[in-house]
N, C-alpha and C positions, 0 to 999 in steps of 0.2 A: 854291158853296163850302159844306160843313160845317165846323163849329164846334168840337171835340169840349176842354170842358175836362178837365183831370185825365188828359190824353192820352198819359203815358207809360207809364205802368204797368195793370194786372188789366184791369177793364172799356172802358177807356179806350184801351188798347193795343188791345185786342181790335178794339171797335169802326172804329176807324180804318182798319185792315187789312182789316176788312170790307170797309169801303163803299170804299176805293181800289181792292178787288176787281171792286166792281159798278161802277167805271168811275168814281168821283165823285172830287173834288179835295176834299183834306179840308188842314184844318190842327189842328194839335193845340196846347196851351195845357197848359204845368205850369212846376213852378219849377226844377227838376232838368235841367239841359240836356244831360248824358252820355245819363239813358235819353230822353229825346224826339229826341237825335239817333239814336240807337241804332233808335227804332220809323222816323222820316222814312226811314234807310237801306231797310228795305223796298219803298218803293215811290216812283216819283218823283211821285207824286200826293197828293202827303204832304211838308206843310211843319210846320215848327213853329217855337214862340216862349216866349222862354221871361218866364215875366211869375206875380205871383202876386195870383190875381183875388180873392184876400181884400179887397187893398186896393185904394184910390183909384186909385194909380200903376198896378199892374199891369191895373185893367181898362182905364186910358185906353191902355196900352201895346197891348193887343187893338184897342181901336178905332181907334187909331192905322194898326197892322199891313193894315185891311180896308179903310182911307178909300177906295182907287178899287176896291174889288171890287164891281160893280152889283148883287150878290143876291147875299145868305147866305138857302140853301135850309133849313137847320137850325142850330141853334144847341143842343149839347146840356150841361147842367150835371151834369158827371161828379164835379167837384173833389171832394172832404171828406176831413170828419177823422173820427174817431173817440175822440178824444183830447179831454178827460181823462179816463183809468179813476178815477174819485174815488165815495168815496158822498157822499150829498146834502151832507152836515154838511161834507163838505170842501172841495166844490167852487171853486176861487179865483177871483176876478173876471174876473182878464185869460183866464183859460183859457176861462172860461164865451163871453165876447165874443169870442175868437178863432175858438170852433166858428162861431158865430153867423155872422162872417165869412166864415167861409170857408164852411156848408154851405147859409147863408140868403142871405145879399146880393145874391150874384153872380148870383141868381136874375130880381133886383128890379133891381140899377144896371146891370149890365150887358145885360140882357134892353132897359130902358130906352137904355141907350145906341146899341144894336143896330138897336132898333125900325125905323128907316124902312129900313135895308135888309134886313129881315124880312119883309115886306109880303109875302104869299102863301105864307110860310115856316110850318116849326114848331119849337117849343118844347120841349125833352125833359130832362125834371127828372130826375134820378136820387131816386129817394125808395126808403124800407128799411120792410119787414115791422113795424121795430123801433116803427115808429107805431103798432102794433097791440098788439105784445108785448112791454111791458117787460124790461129787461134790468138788471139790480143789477150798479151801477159802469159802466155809461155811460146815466146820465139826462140829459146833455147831446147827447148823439147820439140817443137816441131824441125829445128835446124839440127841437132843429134840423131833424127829419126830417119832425117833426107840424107843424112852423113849414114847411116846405117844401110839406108838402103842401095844408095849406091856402091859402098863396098861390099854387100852382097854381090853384086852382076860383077864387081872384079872379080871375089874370087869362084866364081864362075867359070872368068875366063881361064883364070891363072891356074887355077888346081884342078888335076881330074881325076888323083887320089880318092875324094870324096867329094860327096854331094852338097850343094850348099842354095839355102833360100830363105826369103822372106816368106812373112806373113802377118795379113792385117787381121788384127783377132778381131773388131769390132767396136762397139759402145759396150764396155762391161761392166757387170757388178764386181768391183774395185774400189779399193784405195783411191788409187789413183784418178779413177774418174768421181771420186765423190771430192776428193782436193779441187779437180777442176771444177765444177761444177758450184763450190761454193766461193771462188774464186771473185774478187769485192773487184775487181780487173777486167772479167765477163762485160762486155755490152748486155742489153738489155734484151737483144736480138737470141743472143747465143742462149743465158742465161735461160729464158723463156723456155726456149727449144729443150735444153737437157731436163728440164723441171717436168716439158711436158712427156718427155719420153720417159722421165723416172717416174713417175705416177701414171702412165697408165703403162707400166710393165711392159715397155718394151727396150730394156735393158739386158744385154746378152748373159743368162750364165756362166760363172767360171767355168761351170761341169761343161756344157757344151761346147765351150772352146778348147775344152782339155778334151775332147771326142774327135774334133777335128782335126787337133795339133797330133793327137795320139796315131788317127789316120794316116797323114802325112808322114810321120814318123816310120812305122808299118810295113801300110800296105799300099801306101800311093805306088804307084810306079816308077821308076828310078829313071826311064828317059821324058817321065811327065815330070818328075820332083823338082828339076831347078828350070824348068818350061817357063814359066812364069811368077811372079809375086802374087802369090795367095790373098783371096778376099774372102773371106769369110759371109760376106754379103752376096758372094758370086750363086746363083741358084743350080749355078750347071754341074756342080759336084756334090749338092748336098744329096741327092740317090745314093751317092757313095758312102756316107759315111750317117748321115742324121736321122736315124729312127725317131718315133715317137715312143714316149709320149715328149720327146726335146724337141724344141723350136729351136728359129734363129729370128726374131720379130724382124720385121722390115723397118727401117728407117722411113718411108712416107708418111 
């Protein structure tokens, strides 16, 4: 079984569709039960549950969900928020712990709770560019992302049970990136930039990041899989996995 949280919408959708494609039994994990019944309808290799892995409840409710499934083959942390657009000076407590919740924990409690029937399995963090490149009016997204990323290289260190890594999916067609992008927060600089890259299509597919993630999942190789944080931008692995007629546009 696959794991795929934040399974009913952008990446999350994608991905699932994928690998029920490539023949795997997936189950999908979000709060919203309309769209995760709506993606399960696609394929009957696709279940879902609906549970919100911010909290205590909702990850015991996943674990609950797998008690007799003998092997979860991946476990992938799709959930997040992106939310709160605030500048620093505003940013409010609960909202600050809520990212926190939802984009960092589920990494750490749920990954723990998982653990024994992960054993030969892997780990697939969604993590964002935005660790690298700040963004004015989501410092709580970019700071959950960098919190994410480095507890990936912990449990690197720490566990050899299973495999565990990041991956930057890109600039995608999302939610999420249309939130940011109409973002009244954006400077004028940034703003510009996403506008011109939404218009002239070069905006990454779901589907294509769901080829890549599905890859890695797969067929990467298991002493290349936690080698490095994954860039989706990176050209030296797209022979592996990116057929035509899918792109991945360039950022220039």
């Amino acid at each position: 079984m696959f794991i795929v949280t934040g399974g009913g919408s952008g990446i999350g959708k994608a991905l699932a569709v994928e690998l029920a494609h490539r023949g795997e039994v997936v189950l999908i994990v979000g709060r919203r039960q309309s769209i995760l019944d709506e993606v399960a309808s696609m394929s009957s290799s696709i279940s879902s549950l609906q549970a919100d892995v911010s909290t205590e409840e909702g990850r015991a409710l996943v674990e609950n969900q797998v008690a007799k499934v003998p092997r979860i083959k991946a476990l992938v942390h799709n959930a997040g928020t992106v939310e709160p657009f605030a500048r620093l000076g505003e940013i409010q407590t609960k909202d600050w712990l809520q990212a926190f919740a939802t984009n960092v924990e589920p990494a750490l409690f749920l990954t723990q709770q998982l653990s024994s029937k992960l054993i030969g399995g892997r780990v697939l963090n969604i993590s964002s560019g935005a660790i690298y490149y700040p963004i004015p009016g989501c410092a709580t997204y970019c700071a959950t992302k960098a919190a994410l990323s480095m507890l990936t290289k912990c449990w690197q260190l720490e566990e050899q049970r299973f495999l565990t890594t990041s991956v930057l999916p890109g600039i995608s067609d999302t939610a999420m990136f249309a939130s940011i992008r109409h973002s009244d927060l954006l400077p004028t600089t940034n703003s510009d930039f996403y506008k011109q890259l939404y218009d002239n299509q070069r905006i990454i597919k779901p589907e294509v990041v769901a080829l890549f993630l599905s890859w890695l999942l797969i067929d990467c190789n298991a002493d290349d899989y936690q080698s490095k944080e994954w860039d989706i931008y990176d050209t030296t692995h797209h022979n592996e996995w990116l057929k035509p007629p899918h792109t991945v546009p360039s950022l220039e």
